[in-house]
LUMTI-83756 format. One record per residue (C-alpha): x, y, z; residue in one letter. Coordinates in steps of 0.25 Angstrom, whole numbers, plus 2048, in hexadecimal, padded with zeros to 3 digits. Example, Ala and Ser with C-alpha at 12.3 -4.5 7.8 and 13.67 -1.06 7.14 Angstrom:
2
{{831, 7EE, 81F}, 'A'}
{{837, 7FC, 81D}, 'S'}
//
This chain:
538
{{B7F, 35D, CCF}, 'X'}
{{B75, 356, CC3}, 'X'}
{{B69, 35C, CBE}, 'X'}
{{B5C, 358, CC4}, 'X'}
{{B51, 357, CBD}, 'X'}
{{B44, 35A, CC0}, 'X'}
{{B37, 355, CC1}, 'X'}
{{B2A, 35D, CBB}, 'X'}
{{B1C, 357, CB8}, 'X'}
{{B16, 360, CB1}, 'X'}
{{B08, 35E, CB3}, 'X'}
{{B0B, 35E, CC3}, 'X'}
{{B11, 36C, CBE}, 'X'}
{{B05, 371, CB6}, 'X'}
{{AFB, 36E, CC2}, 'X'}
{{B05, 374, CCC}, 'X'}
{{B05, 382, CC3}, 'X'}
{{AF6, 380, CC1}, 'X'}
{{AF4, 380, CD0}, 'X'}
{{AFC, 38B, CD3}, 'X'}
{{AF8, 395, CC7}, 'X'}
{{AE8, 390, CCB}, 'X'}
{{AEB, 394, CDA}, 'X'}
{{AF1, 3A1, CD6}, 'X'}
{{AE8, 3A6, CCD}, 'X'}
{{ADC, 3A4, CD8}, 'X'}
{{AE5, 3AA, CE1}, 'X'}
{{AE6, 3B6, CD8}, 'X'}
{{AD7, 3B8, CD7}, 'X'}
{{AD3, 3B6, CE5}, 'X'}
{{ADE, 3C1, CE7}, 'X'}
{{AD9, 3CA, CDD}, 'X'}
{{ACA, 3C8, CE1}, 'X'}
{{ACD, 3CC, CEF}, 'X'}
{{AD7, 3D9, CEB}, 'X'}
{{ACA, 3DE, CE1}, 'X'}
{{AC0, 3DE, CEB}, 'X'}
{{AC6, 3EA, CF4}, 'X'}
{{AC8, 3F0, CE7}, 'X'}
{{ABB, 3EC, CDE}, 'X'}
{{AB2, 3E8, CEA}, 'X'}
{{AA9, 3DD, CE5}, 'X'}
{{AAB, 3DF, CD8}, 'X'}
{{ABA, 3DC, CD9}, 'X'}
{{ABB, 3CD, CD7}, 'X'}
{{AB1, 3CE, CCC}, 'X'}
{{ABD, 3D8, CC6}, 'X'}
{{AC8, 3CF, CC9}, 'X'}
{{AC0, 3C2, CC1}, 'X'}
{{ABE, 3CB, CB5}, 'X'}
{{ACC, 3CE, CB5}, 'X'}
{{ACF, 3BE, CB5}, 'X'}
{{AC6, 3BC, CAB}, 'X'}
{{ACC, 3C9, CA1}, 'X'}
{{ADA, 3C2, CA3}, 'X'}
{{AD5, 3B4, C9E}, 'X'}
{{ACD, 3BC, C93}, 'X'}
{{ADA, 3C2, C8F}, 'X'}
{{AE5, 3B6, C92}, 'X'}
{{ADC, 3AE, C88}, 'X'}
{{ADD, 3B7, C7B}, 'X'}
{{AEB, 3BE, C79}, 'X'}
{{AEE, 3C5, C6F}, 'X'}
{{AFB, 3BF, C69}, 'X'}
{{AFF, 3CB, C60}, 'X'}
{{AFE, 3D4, C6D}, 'X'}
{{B06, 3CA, C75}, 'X'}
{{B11, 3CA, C68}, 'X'}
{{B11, 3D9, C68}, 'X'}
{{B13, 3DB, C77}, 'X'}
{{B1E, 3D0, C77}, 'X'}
{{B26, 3D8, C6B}, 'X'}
{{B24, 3E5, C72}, 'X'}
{{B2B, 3DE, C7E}, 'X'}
{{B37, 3D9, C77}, 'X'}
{{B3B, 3E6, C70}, 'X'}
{{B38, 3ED, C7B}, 'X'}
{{B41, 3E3, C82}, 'X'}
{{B4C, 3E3, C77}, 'X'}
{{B4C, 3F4, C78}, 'X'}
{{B4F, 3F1, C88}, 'X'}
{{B5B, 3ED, C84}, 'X'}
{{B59, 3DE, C87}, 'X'}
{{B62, 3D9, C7D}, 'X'}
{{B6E, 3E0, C86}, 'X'}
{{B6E, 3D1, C8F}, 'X'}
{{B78, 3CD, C81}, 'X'}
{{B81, 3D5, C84}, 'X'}
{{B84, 3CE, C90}, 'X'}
{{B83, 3C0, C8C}, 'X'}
{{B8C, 3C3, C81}, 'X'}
{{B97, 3C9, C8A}, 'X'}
{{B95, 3BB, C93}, 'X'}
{{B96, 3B3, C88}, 'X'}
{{BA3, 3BA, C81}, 'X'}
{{BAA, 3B8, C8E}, 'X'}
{{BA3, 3AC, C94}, 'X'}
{{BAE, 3A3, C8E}, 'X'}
{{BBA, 3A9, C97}, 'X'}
{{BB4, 3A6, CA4}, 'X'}
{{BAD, 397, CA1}, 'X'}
{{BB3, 389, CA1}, 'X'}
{{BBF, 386, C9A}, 'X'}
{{BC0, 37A, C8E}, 'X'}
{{BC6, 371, C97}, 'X'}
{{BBC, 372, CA0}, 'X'}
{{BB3, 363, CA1}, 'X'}
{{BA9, 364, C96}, 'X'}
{{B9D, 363, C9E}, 'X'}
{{BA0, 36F, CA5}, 'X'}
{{BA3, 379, C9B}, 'X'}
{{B97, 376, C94}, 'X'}
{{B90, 377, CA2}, 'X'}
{{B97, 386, CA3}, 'X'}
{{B93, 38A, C96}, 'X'}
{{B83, 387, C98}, 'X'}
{{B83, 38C, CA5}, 'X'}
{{B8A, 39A, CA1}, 'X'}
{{B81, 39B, C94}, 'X'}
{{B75, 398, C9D}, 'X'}
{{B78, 3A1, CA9}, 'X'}
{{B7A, 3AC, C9E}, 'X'}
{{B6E, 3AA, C97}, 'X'}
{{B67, 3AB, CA5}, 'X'}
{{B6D, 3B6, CAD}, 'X'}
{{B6C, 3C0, C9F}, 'X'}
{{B5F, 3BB, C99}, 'X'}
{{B55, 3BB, CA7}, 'X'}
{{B58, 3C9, CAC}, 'X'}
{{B56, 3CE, C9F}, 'X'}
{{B48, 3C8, C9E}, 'X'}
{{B46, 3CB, CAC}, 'X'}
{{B49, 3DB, CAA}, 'X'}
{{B40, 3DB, C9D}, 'X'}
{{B34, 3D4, CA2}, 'X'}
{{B34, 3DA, CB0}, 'X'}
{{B35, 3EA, CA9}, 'X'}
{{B2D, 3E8, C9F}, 'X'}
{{B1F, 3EB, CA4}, 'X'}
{{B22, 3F4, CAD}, 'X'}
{{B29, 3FD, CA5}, 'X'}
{{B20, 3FE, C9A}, 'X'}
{{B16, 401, CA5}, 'X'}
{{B1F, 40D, CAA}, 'X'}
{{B22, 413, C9C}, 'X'}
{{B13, 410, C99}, 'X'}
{{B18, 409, C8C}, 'X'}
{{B0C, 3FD, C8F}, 'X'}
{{B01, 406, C8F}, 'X'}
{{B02, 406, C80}, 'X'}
{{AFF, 3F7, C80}, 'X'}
{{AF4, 3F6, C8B}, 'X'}
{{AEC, 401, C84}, 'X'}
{{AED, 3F7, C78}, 'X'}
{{AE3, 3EB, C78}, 'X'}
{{AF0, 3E4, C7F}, 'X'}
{{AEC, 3DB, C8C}, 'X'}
{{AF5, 3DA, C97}, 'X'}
{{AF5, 3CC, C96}, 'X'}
{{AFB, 3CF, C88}, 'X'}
{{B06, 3D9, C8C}, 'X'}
{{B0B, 3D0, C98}, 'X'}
{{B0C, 3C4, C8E}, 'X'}
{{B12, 3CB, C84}, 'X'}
{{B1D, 3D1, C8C}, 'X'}
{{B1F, 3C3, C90}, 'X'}
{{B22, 3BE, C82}, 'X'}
{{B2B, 3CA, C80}, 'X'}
{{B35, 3CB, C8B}, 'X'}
{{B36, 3BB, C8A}, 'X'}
{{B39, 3BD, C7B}, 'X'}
{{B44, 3C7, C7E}, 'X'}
{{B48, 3BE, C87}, 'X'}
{{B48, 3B0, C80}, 'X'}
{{B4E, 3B7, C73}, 'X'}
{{B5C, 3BB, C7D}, 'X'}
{{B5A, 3AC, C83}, 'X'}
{{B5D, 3A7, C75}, 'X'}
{{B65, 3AF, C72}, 'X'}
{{B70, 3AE, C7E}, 'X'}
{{B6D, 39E, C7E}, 'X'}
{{B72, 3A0, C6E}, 'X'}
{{B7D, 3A5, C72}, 'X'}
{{B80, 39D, C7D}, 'X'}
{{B7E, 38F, C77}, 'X'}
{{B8A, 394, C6B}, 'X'}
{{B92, 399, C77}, 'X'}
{{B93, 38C, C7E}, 'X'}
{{B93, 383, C72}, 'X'}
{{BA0, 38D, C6D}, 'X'}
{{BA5, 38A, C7E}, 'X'}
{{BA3, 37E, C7F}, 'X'}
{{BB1, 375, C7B}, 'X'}
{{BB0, 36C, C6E}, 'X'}
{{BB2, 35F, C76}, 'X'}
{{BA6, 362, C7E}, 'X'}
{{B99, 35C, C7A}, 'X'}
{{B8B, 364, C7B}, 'X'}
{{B82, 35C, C80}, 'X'}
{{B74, 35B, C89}, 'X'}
{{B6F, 34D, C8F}, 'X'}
{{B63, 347, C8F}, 'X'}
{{B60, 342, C9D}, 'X'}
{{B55, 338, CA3}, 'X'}
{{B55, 339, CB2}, 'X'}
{{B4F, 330, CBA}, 'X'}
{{B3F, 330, CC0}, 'X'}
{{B3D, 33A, CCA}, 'X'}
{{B3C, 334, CD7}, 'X'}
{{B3B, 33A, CE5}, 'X'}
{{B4A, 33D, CE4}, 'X'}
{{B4D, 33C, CD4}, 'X'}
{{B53, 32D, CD7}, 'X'}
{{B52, 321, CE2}, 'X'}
{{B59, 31E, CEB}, 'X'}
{{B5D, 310, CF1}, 'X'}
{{B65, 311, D00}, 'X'}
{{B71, 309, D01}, 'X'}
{{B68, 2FC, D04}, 'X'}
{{B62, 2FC, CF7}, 'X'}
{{B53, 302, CFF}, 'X'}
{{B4E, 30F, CF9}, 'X'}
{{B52, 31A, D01}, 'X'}
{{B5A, 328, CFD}, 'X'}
{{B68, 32B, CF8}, 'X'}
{{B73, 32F, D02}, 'X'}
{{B74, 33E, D04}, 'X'}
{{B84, 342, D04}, 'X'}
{{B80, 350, D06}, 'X'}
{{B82, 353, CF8}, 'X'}
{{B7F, 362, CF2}, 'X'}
{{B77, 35D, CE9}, 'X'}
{{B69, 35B, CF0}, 'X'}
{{B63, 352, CE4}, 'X'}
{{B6E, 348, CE5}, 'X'}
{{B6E, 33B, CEE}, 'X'}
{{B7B, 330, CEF}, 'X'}
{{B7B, 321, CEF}, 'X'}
{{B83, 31B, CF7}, 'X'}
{{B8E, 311, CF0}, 'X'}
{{B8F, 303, CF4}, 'X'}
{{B82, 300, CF9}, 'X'}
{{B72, 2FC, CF2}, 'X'}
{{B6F, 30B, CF4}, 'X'}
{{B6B, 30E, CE5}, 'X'}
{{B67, 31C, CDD}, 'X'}
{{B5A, 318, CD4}, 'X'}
{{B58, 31E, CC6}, 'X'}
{{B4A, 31A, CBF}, 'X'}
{{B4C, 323, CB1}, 'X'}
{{B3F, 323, CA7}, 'X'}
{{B42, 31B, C99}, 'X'}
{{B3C, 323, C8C}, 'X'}
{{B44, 31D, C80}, 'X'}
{{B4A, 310, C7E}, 'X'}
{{B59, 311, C7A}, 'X'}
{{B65, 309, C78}, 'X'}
{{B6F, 30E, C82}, 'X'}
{{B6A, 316, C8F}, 'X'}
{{B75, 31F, C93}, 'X'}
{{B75, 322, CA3}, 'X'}
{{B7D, 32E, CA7}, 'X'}
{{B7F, 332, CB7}, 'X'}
{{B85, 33D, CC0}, 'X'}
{{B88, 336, CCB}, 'X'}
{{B8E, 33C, CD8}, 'X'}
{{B99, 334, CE0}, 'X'}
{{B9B, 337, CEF}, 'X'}
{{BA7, 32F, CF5}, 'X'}
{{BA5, 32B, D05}, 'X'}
{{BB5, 32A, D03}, 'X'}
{{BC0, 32B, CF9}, 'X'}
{{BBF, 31C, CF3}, 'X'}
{{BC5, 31A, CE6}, 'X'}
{{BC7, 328, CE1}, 'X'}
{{BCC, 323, CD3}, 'X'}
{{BBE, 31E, CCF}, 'X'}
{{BAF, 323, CD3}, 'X'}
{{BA2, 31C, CD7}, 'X'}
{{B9E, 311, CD1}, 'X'}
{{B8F, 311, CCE}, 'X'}
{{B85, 306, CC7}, 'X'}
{{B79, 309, CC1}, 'X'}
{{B6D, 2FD, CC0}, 'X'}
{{B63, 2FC, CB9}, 'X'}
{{B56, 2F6, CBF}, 'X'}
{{B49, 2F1, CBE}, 'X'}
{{B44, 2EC, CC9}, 'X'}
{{B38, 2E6, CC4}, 'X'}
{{B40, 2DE, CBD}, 'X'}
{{B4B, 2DC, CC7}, 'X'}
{{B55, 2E1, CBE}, 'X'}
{{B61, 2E9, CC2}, 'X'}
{{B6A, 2EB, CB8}, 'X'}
{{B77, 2F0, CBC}, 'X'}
{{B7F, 2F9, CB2}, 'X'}
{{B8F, 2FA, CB2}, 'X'}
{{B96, 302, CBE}, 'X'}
{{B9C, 30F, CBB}, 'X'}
{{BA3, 31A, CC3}, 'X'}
{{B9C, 328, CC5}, 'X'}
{{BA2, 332, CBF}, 'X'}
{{BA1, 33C, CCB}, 'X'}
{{BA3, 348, CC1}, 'X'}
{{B9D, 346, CB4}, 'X'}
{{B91, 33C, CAF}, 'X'}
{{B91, 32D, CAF}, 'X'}
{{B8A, 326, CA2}, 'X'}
{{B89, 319, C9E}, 'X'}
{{B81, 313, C92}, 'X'}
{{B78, 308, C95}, 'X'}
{{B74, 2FF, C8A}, 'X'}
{{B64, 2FA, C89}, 'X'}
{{B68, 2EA, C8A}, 'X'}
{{B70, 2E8, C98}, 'X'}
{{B76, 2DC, C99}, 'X'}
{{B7D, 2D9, CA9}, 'X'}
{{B7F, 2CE, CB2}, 'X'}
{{B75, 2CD, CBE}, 'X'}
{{B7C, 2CD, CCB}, 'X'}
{{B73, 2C3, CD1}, 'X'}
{{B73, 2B7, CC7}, 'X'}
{{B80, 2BD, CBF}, 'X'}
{{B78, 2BA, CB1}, 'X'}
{{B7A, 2C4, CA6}, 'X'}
{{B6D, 2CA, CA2}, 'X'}
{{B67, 2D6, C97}, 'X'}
{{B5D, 2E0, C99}, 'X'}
{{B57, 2EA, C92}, 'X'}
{{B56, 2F7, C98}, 'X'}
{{B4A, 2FA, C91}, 'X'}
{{B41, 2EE, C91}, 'X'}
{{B48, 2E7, C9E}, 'X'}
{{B4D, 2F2, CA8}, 'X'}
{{B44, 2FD, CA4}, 'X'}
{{B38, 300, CAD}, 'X'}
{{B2B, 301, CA5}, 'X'}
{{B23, 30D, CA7}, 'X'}
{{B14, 30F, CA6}, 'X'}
{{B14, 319, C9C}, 'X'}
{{B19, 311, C91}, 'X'}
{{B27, 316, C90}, 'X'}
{{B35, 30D, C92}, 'X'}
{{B33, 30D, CA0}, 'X'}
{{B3E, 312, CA9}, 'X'}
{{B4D, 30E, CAE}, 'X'}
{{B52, 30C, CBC}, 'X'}
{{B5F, 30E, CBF}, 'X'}
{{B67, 30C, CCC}, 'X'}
{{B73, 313, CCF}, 'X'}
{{B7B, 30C, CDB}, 'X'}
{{B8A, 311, CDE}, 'X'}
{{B95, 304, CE1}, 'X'}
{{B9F, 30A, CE9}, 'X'}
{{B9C, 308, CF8}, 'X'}
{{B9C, 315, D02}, 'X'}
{{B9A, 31D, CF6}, 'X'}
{{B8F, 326, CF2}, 'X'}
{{B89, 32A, CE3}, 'X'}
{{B81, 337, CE2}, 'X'}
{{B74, 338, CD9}, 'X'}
{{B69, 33F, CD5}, 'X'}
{{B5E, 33D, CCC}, 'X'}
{{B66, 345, CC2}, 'X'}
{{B73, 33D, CC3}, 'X'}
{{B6E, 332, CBA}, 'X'}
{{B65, 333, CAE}, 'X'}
{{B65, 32B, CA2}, 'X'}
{{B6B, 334, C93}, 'X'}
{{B62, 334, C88}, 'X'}
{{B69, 338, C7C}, 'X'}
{{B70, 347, C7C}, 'X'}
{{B69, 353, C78}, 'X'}
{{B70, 35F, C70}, 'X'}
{{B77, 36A, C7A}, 'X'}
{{B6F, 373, C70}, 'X'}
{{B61, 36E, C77}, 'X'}
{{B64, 36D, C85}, 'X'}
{{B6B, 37B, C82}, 'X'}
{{B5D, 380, C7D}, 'X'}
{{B56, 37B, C88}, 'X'}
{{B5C, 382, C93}, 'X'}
{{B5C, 38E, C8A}, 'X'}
{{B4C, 38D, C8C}, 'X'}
{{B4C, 38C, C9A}, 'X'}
{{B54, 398, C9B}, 'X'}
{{B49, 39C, C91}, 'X'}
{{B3C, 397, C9A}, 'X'}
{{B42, 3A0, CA5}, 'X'}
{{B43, 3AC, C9C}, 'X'}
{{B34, 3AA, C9B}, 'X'}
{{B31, 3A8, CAB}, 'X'}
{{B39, 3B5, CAE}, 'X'}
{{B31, 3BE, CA2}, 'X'}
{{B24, 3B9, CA8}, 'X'}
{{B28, 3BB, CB6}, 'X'}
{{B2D, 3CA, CB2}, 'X'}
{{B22, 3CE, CAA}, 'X'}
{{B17, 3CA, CB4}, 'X'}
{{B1F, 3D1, CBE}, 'X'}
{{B1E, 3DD, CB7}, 'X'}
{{B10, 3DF, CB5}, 'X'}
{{B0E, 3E1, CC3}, 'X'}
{{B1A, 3E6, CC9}, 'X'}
{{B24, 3F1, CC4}, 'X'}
{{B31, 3EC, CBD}, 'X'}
{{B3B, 3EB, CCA}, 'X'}
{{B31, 3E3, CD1}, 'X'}
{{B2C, 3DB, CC6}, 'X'}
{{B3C, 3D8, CC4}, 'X'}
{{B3E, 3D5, CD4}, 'X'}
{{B32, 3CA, CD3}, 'X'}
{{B37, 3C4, CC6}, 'X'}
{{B45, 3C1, CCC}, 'X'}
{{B3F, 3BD, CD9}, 'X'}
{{B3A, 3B2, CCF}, 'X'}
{{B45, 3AF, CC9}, 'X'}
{{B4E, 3AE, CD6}, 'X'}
{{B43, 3A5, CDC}, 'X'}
{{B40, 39C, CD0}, 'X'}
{{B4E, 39A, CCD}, 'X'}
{{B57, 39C, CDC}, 'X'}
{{B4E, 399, CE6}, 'X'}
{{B44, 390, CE0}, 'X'}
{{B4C, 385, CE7}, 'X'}
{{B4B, 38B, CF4}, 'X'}
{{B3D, 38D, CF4}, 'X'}
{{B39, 380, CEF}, 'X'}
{{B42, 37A, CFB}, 'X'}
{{B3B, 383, D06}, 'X'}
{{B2B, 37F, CFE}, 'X'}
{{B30, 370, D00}, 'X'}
{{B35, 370, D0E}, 'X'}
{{B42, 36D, D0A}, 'X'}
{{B48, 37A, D0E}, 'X'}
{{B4E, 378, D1C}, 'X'}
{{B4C, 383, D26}, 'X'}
{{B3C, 384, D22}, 'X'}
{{B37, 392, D1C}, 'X'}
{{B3A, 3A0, D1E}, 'X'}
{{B35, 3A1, D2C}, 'X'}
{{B39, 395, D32}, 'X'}
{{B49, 39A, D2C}, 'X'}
{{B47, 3A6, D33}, 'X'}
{{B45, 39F, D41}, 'X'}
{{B4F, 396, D3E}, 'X'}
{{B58, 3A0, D3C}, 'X'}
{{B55, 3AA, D48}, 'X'}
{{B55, 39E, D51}, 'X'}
{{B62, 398, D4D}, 'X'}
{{B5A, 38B, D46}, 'X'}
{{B60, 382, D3C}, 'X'}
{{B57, 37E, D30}, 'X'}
{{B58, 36F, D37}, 'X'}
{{B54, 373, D44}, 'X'}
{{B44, 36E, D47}, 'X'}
{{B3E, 37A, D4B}, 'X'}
{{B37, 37B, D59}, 'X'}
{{B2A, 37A, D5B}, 'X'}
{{B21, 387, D60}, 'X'}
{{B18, 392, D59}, 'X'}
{{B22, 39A, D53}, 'X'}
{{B26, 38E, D4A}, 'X'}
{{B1B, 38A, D47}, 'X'}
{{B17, 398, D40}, 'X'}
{{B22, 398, D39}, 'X'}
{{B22, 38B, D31}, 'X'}
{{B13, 38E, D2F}, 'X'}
{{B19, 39D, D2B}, 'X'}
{{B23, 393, D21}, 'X'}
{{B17, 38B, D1C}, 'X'}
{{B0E, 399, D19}, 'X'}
{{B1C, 39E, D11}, 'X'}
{{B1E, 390, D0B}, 'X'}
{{B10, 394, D02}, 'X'}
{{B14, 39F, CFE}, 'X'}
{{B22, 399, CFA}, 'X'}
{{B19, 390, CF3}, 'X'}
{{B12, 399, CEA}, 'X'}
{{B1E, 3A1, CE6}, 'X'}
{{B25, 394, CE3}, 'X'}
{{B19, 391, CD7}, 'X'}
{{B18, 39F, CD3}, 'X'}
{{B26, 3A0, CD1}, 'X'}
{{B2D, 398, CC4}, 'X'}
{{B3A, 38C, CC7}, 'X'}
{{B42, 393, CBF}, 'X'}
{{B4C, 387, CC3}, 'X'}
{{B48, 380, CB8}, 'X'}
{{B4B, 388, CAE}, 'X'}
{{B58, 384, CB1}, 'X'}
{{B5C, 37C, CA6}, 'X'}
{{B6A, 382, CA0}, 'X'}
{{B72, 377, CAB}, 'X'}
{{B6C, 369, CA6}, 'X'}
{{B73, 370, C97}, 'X'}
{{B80, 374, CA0}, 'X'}
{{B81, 366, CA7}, 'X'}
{{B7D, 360, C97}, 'X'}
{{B6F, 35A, C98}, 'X'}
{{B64, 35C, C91}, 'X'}
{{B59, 366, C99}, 'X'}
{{B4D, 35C, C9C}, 'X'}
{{B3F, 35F, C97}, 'X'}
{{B37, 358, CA3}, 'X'}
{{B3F, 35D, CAE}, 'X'}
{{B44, 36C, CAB}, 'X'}
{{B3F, 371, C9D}, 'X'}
{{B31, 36C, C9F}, 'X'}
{{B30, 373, CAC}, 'X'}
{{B34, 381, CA7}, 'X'}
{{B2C, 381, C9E}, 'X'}
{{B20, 37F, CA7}, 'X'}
{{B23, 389, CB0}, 'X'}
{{B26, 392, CA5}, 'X'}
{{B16, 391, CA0}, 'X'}
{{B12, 38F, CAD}, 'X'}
{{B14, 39D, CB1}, 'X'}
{{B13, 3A3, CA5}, 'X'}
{{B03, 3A3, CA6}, 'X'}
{{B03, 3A9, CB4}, 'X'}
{{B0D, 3B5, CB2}, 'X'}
{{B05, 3B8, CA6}, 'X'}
{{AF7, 3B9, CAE}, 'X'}
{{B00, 3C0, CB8}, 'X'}
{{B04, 3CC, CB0}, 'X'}
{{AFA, 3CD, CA8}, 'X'}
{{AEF, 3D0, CB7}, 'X'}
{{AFC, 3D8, CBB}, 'X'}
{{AFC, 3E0, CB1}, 'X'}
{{AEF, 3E1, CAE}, 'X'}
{{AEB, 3E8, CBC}, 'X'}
{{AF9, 3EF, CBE}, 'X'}
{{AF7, 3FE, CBB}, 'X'}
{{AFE, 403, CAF}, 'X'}
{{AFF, 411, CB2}, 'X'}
{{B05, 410, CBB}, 'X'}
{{B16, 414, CB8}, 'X'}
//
């Protein structure tokens, strides 16, 4: 399966958590206007805007050396827990690590592909839980052993201690990140056989489209790849022999000498054929402004591995229609201009040759290689999205824990992290309508009346209040699905494994959005929580 990559606009993404966090925080007042007026009568809303105003009053001056002194209190206090134990469990995986993974003669691709995941998976399963544990029973324990009442009696806001716990537990956690990645990066570079050669790619994919690439039918109309009924969703087949046609349009940045094209086609055989050789595929060039086509030397898909081919700037071929030899340059002759002053932009078709035969691709299958990267960088930034995520569990935990105890604060931030990162497809399929079956209710009448998820449902009342039951719940699914992080995307450790470079536009940049995007709400969460949450109390 290739590595998709996705599309973020990150002004769309700004205006889209502007919405939410607004609606939110009107939503909050409006709540806690209607709560104070049993309590307050009159008065009670009057009380609840004082207190809005005192939090901006003092979110707008911390003190920085109180902040620093919380944070430092946090980390010994952390190291004094015993934190630093997690080492010894990474050093025991790591000393016997070596006896259970692939062997030398295994196809170099793959052992570097197991080294990176095993390093990765470890860094993950003994880093988070630690983070989680601290951040989630460290409020709540100083409230039961009354250790905090000696800093709110000091000229300490709550804003303060919930920040400076923050920086703390994430320090205790980024100082083991970088400590076990270290470690682990040697580890694979002593693994790792002489012969095989660290690496990351530099990949440009294709404009997004509709479908990440068009599709011509077999008579050369637009229309939509042929679905084979492959596993993998993303991926659509063009059928061999005939004008259907995949379309690539890739953006041009840079001028270059030699543009090298690498490809992860798929081959599906309709029947055995010539088993000693592959598909055959083209690739051509075109600019239909221009009515160029400019065909490129066939070659044979290598069904397990890449496909590359180096295309000089200056293409000289014979036109099939008046059989003259020509030269163009794919800069100033094939290239489609852009508006934005740039070198335009490169349409490529990919057509299969062999007749009853089908060549699956996706968006990610084909990409143009910019010159390789060090292992060293891609390595680093995969370290940082296991790092990004370190972050989201600490403010997830610590806001948990200035309202609720340290069990429940632990339940609700592993309930985030099992939603952000297991079902997070699930629920974006049911929000979409993609799901079949429809929602909760409707699943549950299917199943007590013996319905498949294809079956048209009757119509009568019942069903009626049951899908307008489904669109109530779908709201809701809504909101949980913005007030809980994609933590999917943090996810970067398998472009390293499979030896690309992590993108900045479509994986890097969008963790780090979501990162700052709820940094500011946790913070104005746990600092209300804690304000109003009774201190006494054991």
């Amino acid at each position: 399966m290739s590595l998709q990559p996705a599309d973020f606009d990150l002004f769309f993404g700004i205006g889209q958590w502007a919405a939410v966090f607004g609606s939110f925080i009107a939503l909050f007042l409006v709540v806690a206007m209607v709560t104070s007026l049993p309590l307050y009568g009159l008065a009670g809303p009057g009380r609840v805007i004082a207190g809005a105003l005192r939090g901006f009053a003092e979110f707008s001056s911390p003190s920085p050396r109180r902040v620093y002194a919380i944070a430092m209190l946090t980390f010994k206090e952390s190291i004094r827990k015993k934190a630093l134990l997690v080492f010894v469990v990474f050093a025991v995986l790591f000393m016997f690590a070596s006896w259970f993974m692939a062997s030398p003669s295994d196809r170099p691709e793959m052992q570097v592909r197991n080294y990176v995941a095993f390093v990765f998976i470890a860094m993950n399963m003994l880093v988070l839980p630690v983070v989680l544990l601290l951040s989630c029973w460290g409020l709540p324990e100083d409230i039961r052993i009354r250790s905090l009442h000696t800093v709110v009696t000091k000229p300490v806001r709550r804003n303060e201690v919930v920040l400076g716990r923050m920086l703390g537990f994430a320090s205790v956690g980024t100082m083991i990140l970088v400590i076990m990645s270290t470690v682990g990066y040697i580890w694979i570079q002593r693994q790792v056989s002489d012969n095989v050669e660290l690496f990351c790619r530099v990949p440009v994919y294709a404009v997004a489209g509709p479908e990440g690439v068009k599709f011509l039918d077999r008579n050369g109309n637009p229309g939509t790849g042929v679905n084979v009924g492959d596993i993998n969703a993303t991926r659509s087949f063009i059928e061999g022999g005939t004008r259907a046609t995949g379309i690539w349009t890739f953006p041009l940045d840079e001028k270059a000498d030699t543009l090298k094209l690498e490809s992860r086609f798929e081959a599906f055989r309709t029947f055995k054929g010539n088993m000693n050789r592959s598909l055959r595929v083209r690739y051509v060039i075109v600019n239909e402004a221009k009515s160029l086509r400019v065909p490129l030397p066939t070659f044979e898909v290598n069904e397990f591995g890449t496909n590359e081919m180096d295309v000089s700037r200056k293409q000289q071929f014979i036109d099939e229609q008046t059989l003259e030899e020509s030269e163009f340059d794919i800069y100033d002759d094939l290239a489609i201009p852009s508006e934005d002053g740039r070198f335009g932009s490169l349409t490529i078709h990919v057509q299969c040759l062999d007749r009853a035969q089908y060549l699956g691709v996706s968006r990610g299958d084909f990409f143009i290689r910019l010159p390789d990267r060090s292992f060293t960088t891609g390595y680093i930034k995969a370290v940082i999205g296991v790092w990004l995520k370190v972050l989201i569990i600490v403010m997830s935990g610590v806001t948990a824990s200035c309202f609720v105890k340290w069990p429940v604060a632990t339940f609700l931030s592993f309930v985030v992290i099992v939603i952000g990162q297991v079902a997070r497809g699930f629920l974006d399929k049911i929000l979409s309508g993609k799901q079949a079956g429809g929602g909760a209710a409707e699943s549950v009448y299917r199943l007590l009346t013996h319905m498949n998820d294809t079956t048209t449902l009757p119509s009568d009342p019942l069903v009626n209040f049951i899908q307008l039951f489904d669109h109530g719940l779908q709201h809701l699914l809504w909101m949980v699905k913005f007030m809980i992080p994609d933590l999917r995307t943090f996810g970067m450790s398998d472009w390293v494994a499979r030896g690309f470079d992590v993108p900045w536009d479509g994986v890097m940049l969008p963790s780090l959005a979501i990162t700052i995007g709820y940094f500011l709400p946790c913070l104005l969460l746990g600092y209300f929580s804690l304000s109003l949450r009774e201190l006494e109390a054991k």
